[in-house]
C-alpha positions in Angstrom: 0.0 0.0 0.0 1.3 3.6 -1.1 0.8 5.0 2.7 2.2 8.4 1.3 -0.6 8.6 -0.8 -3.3 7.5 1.4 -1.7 10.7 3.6 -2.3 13.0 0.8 -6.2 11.6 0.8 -6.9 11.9 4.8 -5.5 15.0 4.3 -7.5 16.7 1.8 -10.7 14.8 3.3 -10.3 16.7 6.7 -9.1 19.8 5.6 -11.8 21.9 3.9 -10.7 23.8 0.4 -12.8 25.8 -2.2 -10.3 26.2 -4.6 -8.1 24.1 -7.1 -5.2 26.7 -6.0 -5.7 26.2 -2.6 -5.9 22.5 -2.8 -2.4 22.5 -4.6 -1.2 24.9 -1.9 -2.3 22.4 0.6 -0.8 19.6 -1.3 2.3 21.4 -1.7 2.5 22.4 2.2 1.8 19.0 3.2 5.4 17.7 1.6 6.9 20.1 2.8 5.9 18.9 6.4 3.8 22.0 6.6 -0.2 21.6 7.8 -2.0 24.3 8.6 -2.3 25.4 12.0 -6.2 25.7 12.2 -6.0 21.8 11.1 -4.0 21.2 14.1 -5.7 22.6 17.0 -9.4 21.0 15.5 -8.0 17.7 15.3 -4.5 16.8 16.2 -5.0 13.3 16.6 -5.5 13.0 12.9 -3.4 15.7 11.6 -0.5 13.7 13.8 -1.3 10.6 11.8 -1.3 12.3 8.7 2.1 13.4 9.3 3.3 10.1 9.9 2.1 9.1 6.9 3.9 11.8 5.1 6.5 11.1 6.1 10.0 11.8 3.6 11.5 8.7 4.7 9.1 5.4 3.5 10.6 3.6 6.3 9.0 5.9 9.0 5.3 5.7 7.5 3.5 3.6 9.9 1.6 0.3 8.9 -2.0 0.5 7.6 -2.8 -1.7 11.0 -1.0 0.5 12.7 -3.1 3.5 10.8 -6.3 2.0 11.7 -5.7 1.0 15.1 -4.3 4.7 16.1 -8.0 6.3 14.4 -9.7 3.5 15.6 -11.5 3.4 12.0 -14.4 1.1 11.9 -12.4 -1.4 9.6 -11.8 -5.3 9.5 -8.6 -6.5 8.2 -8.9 -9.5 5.5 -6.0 -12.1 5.6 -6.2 -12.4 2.0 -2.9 -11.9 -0.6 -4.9 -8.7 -2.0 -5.3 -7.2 1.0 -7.9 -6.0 1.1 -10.2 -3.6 3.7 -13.8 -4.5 4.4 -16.1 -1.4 6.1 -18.1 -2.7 9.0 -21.6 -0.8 9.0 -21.2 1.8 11.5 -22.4 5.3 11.7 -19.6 8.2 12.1 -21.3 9.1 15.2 -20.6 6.0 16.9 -17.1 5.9 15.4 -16.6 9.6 16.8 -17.9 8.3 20.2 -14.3 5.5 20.2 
């Protein structure tokens, strides 16, 4: 799994843009190291993960385990070669509430 890219999507699905130019600013920021600070104080928990996962060095990104388990994302992991991630049906309130 490209865990630098699945960064890149967390990222632009928490932080709210209205712009293509402001998207590639985030983008740009974001490889930098750089995340805005108004992303950080609403919710560090996930900005700190995103982070991680952006990190330069591919050997620093954490696991997708380790991903889900730190967001404690309503997923199941599959033991199959594809690897693949099955969504359990719970609402985002009750995931909020974890």
């Amino acid at each position: 799994a490209d865990i630098f890219s699945l960064g890149l999507i967390f990222l632009l699905l928490f932080h709210p843009m209205s712009t293509y130019m402001e998207k590639d600013h985030v983008i740009s920021e974001s490889k930098n190291g750089r995340i805005s600070e108004e992303l950080e104080r609403e919710i560090p928990e996930i900005v700190f993960i995103i982070k991680k996962m952006l990190s330069v060095n591919p050997s620093d990104r954490p696991a997708l385990e380790s991903i889900s388990q730190y967001l404690k994302l309503p997923l199941e992991m599959n033991a199959d070669l594809c690897g693949s991630l099955s969504v359990k049906k719970e609402n985002s309130q009750a995931w909020r509430e974890k």
